[in-house]
C-alpha positions in Angstrom: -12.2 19.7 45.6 -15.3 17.6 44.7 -18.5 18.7 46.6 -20.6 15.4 47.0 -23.4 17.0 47.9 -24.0 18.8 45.0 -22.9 15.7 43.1 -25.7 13.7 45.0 -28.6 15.7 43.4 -27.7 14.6 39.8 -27.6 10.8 40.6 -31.1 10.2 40.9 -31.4 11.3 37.0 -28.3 9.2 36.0 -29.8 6.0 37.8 -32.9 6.8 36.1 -31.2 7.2 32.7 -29.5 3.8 33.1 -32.5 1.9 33.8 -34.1 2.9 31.0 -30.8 2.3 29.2 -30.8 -1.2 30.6 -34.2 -2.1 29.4 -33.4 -0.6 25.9 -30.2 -2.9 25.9 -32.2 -6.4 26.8 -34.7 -5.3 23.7 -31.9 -4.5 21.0 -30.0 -8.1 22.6 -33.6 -10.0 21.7 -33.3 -8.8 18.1 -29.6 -9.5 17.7 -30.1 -13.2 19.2 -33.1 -13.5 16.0 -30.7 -12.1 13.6 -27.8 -14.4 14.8 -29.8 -17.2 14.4 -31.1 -16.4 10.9 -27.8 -16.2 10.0 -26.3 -19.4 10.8 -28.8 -20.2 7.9 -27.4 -18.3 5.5 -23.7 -17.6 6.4 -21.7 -18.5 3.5 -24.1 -16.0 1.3 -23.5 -12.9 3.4 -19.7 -14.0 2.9 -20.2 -14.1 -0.7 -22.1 -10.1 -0.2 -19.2 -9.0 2.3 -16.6 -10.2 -0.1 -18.3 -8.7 -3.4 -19.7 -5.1 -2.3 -16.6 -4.8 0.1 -15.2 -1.4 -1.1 -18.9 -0.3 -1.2 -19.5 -0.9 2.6 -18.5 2.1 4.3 -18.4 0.3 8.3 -16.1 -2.0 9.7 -17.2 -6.1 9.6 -15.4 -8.6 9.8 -15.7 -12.0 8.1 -16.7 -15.2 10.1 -13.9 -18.2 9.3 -16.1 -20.8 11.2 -19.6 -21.2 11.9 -21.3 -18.4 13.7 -22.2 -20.2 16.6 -18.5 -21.9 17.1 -18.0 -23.4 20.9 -14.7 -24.3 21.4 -13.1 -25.0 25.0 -9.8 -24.4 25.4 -7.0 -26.8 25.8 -5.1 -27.0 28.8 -1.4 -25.7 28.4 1.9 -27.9 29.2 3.1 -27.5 32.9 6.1 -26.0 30.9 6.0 -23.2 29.4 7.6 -19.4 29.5 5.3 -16.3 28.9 6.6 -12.7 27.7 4.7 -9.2 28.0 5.6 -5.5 27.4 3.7 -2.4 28.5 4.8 1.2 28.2 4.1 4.4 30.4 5.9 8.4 29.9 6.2 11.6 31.8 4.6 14.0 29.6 6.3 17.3 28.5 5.7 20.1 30.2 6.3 24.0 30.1 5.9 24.2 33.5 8.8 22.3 34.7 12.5 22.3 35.0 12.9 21.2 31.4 10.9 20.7 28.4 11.5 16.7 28.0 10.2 13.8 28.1 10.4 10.1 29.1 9.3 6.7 27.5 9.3 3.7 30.2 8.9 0.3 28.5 7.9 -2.2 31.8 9.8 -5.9 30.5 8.5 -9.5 32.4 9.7 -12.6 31.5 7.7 -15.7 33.1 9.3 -19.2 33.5 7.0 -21.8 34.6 8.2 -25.3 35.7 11.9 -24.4 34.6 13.6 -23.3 37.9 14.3 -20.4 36.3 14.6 -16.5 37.6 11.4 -14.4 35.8 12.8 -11.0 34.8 10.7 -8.5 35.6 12.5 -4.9 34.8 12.0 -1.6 32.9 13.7 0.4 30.1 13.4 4.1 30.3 14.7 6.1 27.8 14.6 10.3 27.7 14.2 12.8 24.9 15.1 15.9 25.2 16.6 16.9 21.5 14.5 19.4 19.7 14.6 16.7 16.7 12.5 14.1 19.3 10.4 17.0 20.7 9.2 19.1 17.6 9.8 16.7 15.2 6.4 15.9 14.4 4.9 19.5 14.5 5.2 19.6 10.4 2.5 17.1 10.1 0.5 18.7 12.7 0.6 16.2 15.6 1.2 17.3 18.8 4.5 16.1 20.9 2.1 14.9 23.8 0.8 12.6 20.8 3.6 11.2 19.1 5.1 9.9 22.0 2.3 7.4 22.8 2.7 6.6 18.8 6.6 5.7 19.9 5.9 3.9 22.4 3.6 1.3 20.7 6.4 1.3 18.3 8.9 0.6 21.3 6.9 -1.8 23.3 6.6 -4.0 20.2 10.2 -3.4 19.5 11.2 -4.3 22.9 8.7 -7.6 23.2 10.5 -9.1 20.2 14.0 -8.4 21.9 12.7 -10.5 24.2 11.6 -13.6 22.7 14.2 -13.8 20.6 16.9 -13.6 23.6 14.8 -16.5 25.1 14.7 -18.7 22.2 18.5 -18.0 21.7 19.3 -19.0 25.5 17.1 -22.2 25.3 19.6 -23.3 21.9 17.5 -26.5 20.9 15.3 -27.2 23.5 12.0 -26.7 22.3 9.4 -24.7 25.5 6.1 -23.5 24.9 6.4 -19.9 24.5 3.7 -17.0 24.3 4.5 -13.1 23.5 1.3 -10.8 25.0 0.9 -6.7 24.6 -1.8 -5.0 26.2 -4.8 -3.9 23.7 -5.2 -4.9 20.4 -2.8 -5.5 17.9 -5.1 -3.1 15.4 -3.6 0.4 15.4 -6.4 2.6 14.6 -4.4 5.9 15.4 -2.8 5.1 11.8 -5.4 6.1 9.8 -5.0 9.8 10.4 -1.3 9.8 10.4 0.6 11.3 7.2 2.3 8.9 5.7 5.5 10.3 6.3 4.5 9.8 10.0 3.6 6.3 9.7 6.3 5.3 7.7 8.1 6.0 11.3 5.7 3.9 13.3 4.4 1.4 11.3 7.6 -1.1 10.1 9.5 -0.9 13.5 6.6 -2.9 14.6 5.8 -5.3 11.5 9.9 -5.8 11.8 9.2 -6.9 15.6 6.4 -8.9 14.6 8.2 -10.4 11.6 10.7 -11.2 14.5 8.4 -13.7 16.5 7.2 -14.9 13.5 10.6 -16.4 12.2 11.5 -17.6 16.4 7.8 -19.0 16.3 6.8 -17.3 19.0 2.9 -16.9 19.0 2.0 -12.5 19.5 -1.4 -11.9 21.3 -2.8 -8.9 22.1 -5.5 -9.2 25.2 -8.8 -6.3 24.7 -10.4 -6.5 27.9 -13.9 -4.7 28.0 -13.7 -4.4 24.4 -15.9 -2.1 22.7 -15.6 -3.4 19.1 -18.6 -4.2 16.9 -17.3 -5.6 13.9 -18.9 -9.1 14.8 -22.1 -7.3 15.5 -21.2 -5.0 12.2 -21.5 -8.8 10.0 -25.0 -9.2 11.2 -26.2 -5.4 9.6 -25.8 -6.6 6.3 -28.8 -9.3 7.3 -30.4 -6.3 8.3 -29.3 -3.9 5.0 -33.3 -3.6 3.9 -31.8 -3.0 0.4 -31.4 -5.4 -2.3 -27.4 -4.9 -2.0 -25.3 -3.7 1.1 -24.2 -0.6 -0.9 -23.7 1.8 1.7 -21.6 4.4 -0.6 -25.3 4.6 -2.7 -27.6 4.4 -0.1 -26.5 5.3 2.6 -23.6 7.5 2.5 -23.3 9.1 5.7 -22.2 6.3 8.2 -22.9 8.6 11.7 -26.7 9.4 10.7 -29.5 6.5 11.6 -29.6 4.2 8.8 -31.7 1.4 8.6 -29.3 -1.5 9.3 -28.0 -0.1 12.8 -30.8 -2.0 14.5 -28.4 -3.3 17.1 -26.2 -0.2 17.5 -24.7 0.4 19.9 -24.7 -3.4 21.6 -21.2 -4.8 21.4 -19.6 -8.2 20.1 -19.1 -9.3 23.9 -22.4 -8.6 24.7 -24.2 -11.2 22.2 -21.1 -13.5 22.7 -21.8 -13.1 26.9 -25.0 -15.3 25.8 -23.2 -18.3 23.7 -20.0 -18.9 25.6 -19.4 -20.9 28.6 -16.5 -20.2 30.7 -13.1 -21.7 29.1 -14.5 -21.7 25.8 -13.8 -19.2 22.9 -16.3 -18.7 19.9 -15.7 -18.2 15.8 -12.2 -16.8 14.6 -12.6 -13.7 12.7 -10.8 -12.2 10.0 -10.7 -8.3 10.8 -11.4 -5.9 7.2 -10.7 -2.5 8.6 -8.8 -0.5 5.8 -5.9 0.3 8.4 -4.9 -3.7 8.0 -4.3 -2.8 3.9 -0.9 -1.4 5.1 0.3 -4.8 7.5 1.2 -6.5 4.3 1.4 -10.8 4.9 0.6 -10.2 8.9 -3.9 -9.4 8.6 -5.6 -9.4 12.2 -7.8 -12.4 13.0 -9.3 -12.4 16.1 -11.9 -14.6 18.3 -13.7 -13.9 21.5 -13.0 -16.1 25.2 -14.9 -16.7 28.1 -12.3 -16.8 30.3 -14.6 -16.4 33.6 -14.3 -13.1 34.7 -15.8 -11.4 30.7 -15.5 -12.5 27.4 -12.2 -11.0 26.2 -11.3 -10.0 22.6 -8.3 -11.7 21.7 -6.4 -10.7 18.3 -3.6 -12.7 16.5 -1.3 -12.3 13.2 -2.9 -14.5 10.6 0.6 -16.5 11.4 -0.8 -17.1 14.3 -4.1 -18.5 13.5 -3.5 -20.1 10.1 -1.0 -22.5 12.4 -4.2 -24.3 14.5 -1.4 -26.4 17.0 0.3 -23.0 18.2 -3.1 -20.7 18.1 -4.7 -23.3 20.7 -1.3 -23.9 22.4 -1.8 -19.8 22.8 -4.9 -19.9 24.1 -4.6 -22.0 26.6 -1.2 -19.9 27.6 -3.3 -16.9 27.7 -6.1 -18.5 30.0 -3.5 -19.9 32.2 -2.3 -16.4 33.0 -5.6 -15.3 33.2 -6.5 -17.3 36.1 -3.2 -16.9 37.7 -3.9 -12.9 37.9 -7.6 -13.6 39.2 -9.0 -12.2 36.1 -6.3 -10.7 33.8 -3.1 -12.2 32.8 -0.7 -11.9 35.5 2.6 -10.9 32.8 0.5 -7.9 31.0 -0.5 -6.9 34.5 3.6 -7.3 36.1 4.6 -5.6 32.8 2.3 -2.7 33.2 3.1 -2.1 36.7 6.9 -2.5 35.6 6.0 0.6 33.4 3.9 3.1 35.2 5.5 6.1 36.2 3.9 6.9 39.9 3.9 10.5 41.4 7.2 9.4 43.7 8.9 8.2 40.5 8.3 11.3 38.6 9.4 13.5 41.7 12.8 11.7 41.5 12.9 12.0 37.8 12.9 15.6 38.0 14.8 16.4 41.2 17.6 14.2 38.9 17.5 16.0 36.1 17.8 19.3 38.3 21.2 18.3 39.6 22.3 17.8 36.7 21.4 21.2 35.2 22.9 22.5 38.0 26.1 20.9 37.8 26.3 21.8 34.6 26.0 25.3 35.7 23.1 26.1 34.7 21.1 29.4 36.4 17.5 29.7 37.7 16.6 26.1 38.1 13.0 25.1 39.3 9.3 24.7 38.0 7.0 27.7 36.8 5.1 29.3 39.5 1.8 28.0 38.3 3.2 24.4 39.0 4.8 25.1 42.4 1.1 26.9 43.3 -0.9 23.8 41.7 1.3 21.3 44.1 0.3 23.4 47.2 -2.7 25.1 48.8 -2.2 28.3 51.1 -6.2 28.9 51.6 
């Protein structure tokens, strides 16, 4: 049980903390605004630096495919049009209860607009329970608990092209303005530290998917809401590299000490962009660099930054995607469509997730389930440790 009044006494220290923090902010926002605009002057030669010392440049930056100071509002979209979202949720495995399992629920929406059609709006659970699904990735050291949300990524990509593709094949000829979204970004990160055994197993189910909407021409967008990236903000460092080249692998080799060029760190890309953007416009597309993209063959990561009222957004695309300008702003204005129509985030990643979650009632059921079943299969002893019936129950 929380005691708030202990809890009170160490508030006055964090408000203090983030005043000062917010006065440090507006200071390190001035100097990135300078910077910015010193670059519009000189764009096209930090390119040429970015693109020459880039396996010396040990951070993330990404390279600016329009002017830095890009405005663009978004089109409105067709009155017609169908959009298509995926989110996943589990029940983690547990000592503790009945049996040591667990489940992977991939929430499904499809959204017809003006077609006087039914939306589908579902879910597609599927259990593991072999000792192949639940120690399987113990010889490269990752835990079960992990390599389940790595799965599901996998299954919620796998599972969003199943879906366009079924729409497109159900429409025959008629041609509908269609738009594939998935929570977060489209850049999986976790990769990097994975074996490559292991992300041999994660990895080309989804480029397969994505390969999938590709040949439908179905546009895929992931939607970062309150994105932390910096890679915009990451461009602008080598303005600030005080050295005659940006060869951080000479100079500075050690990335998480203070070096000179982190004069912004740790504002973010929405933050500058916050200052440029009016609502219903988006800014500069960006190609992402991060090393992790080496590995998604013909389908590289461009991504651009929206207004779209309620923050700026960070919105991330194939290169399919973007390299095709009529269906990248047909996308767009898909994706601020739905944002409006879910008062701030897109209504069909919002339907999808709650498709998905797996609630306390849900999980009770899954379990009392899966207990008649052990029972009818005559098994003995039946029921959860005593440490999980005492957590679910106070006798003080």
């Amino acid at each position: 049980m929380l005691d708030l009044t202990k809890l009170t006494r160490q508030m006055q220290g964090l408000s203090q903390h983030l005043t000062q923090e917010a006065a440090a902010s507006r200071q390190r926002l001035e100097l990135a605004q300078k910077h910015f605009q010193n670059a519009l002057g000189c764009q096209d030669d930090l390119v040429q630096r970015q693109e020459k010392w880039r396996d010396r440049i040990l951070f993330a930056n990404a390279t600016p495919l329009e002017p830095l100071n890009t405005c663009i509002d978004i089109p409105v979209p067709p009155k017609i049009h169908t959009v298509i979202a995926t989110d996943g949720s589990q029940i983690s495995p547990s000592h503790h209860e009945i049996a040591y399992c667990y489940l992977l629920n991939i929430g499904r929406v499809i959204l017809h607009y003006g077609q006087n059609r039914y939306p589908l709006l579902d879910s597609l659970p599927e259990i593991f329970y072999r000792p192949e699904d639940l120690y399987f990735s113990r010889k490269w050291g990752i835990r079960t608990e992990e390599w389940m949300s790595f799965c599901r990524t996998a299954s919620e990509a796998t599972v969003l092209a199943e879906l366009a593709c079924s729409v497109k094949e159900d429409r025959g000829t008629e041609e509908v303005p269609t738009l594939a979204m998935v929570d977060g970004s489209l850049i999986y990160w976790f990769l990097e530290q994975l074996p490559l055994e292991a992300r041999d197993r994660i990895l080309p189910p989804i480029l397969e998917a994505w390969q999938k909407l590709r040949d439908a021409q179905i546009p895929l967008m992931g939607y970062v809401s309150a994105s932390r990236n910096v890679e915009g903000m990451n461009f602008l460092r080598l303005l600030a590299c005080p050295h005659t080249v940006p060869d951080c692998a000479s100079f500075c080799p050690n990335q998480l000490e203070k070096v000179p060029c982190k004069v912004f760190e740790p504002l973010r890309d929405t933050t500058l962009l916050s200052t440029l953007l009016k609502p219903g416009q988006r800014g500069c597309l960006w190609r992402s660099n991060v090393r992790i993209l080496d590995l998604y063959q013909d389908q590289q990561i461009y991504f651009c930054y929206v207004h779209v009222g309620t923050e700026i957004a960070r919105i991330e695309v194939p290169s399919w995607v973007a390299q095709n300008t009529t269906m990248f702003d047909q996308a767009l204005g898909l994706m601020l469509a739905q944002v409006q129509k879910g008062y701030g985030y897109p209504v069909a990643i919002a339907e999808a997730h709650n498709q998905a979650v797996v609630r306390g009632g849900d999980k009770a059921r899954f379990f009392a389930i899966l207990e008649r079943q052990m029972i009818k299969a005559g098994i003995k002893n039946v029921g959860t440790s005593y440490k999980e019936a005492r957590k679910r129950g106070s006798i003080a």
